[in-house]
N, C-alpha and C positions, 0 to 999 in steps of 0.2 A: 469564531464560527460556531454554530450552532450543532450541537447531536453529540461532535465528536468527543468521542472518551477517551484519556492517555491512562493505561494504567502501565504503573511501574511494582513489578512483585520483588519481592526479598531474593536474595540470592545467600549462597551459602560457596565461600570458598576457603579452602584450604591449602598448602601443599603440594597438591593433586591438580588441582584445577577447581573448575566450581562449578554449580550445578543453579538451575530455576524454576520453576513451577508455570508455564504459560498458559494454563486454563485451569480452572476445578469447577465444578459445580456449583451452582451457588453464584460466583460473581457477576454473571450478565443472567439470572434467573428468567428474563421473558423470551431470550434466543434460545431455538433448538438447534444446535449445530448438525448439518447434514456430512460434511466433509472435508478432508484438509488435503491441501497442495504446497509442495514446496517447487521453490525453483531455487537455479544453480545458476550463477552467472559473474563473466569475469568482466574483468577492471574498464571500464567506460560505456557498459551496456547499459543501454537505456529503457524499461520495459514500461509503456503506458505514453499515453495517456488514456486507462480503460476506466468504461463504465458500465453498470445495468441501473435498471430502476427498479429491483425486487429484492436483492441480495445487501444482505452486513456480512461485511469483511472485516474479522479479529486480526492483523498483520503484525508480524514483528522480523525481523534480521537475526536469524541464530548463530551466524557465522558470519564475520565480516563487517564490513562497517556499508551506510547506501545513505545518497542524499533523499529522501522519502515526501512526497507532494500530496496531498489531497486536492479540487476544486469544485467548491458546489454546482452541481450542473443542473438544479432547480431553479426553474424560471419564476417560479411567485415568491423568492424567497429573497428578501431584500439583501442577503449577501451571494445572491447570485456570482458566479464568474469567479466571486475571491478565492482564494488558496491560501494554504497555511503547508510548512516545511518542516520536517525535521532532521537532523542528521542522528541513523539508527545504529548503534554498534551492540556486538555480541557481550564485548564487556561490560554496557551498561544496561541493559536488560528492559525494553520498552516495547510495551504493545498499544496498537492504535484502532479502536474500533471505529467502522468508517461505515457509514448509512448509506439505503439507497440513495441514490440522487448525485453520489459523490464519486468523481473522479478519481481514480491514484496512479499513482507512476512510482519510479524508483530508477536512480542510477546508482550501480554497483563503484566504490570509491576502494577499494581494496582490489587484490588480485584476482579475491575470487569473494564470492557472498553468497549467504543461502540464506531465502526466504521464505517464510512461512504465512499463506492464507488458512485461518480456520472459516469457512463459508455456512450462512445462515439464510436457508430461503426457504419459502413453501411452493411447493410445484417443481418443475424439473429445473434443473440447474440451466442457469442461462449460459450456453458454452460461446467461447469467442467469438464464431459467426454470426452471434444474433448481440453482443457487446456494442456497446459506441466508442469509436476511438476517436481521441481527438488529436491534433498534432502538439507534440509536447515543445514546441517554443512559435506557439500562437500569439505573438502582441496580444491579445486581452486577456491572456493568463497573467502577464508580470509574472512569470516565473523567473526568479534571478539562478540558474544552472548553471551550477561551477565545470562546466564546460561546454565549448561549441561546435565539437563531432563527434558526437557519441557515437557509438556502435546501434543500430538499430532493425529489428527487424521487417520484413517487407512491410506488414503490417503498420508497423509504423511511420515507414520513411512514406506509405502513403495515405496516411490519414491525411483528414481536409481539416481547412482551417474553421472557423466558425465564419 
């Protein structure tokens, strides 16, 4: 798929435990990031299938492990609809930068997980009432979801299909 970035930083552990670096300056030089959100959620929540068409999203799992989706939701884009997956964990240290146009979800595969959006947009932040949600196991995603009753919220359990 096109746009998307995986960047993987160095990590430093010891004894103690171990630490990461998720942003600095410099590595995505033409984002000005405006804000960051985490969320908190346990074991079979399902969060997305969200989108806007103004916003990059830098995303990673700081805590916990999550099955993680993108889907382009660009209609001129010859990989229209497709989606790419990842499985994100705390101890292997992976951020995904995710362009307008693209879909993402996440289901939390641990007890508990926290997630990290660093958000890039110009003009006011596009809040969830003005997002598109799509339903996260829409036949024309093929998303293959390692499970079939996730925990979900209203928002989600009533998104339409395409």
């Amino acid at each position: 798929m096109i746009k998307l970035k995986v960047i993987k930083n160095s990590t430093f552990r010891d004894k103690r435990g171990f630490y990461w670096t998720t942003w600095k300056k410099g590595i995505l030089r033409k984002l000005k990031f405006n804000h960051d959100k985490f969320s908190i959620s346990n074991k079979n929540v399902l969060r997305g299938l969200h989108c806007d068409f103004k916003s990059w999203k830098l995303v990673t799992c700081t805590y916990g492990k999550v099955f993680f989706v993108v889907v382009n939701m660009e209609k001129k884009s010859k990989n229209y609809l497709k989606h790419k997956s990842w499985f994100l964990k705390h101890e292997k240290p992976t951020l995904i930068l995710i362009p307008p146009h693209f879909a993402n979800a996440y289901l939390c595969l641990s007890n508990k997980c926290v997630f990290h959006y660093k958000w890039s947009y110009k003009g006011k932040y596009v809040d969830s009432n003005k997002q598109k949600s799509y339903r996260w196991n829409d036949p024309k995603f093929k998303i293959k979801w390692p499970i079939r009753k996730p925990i979900l919220s209203k928002r989600d359990r009533t998104s339409k299909y395409l």
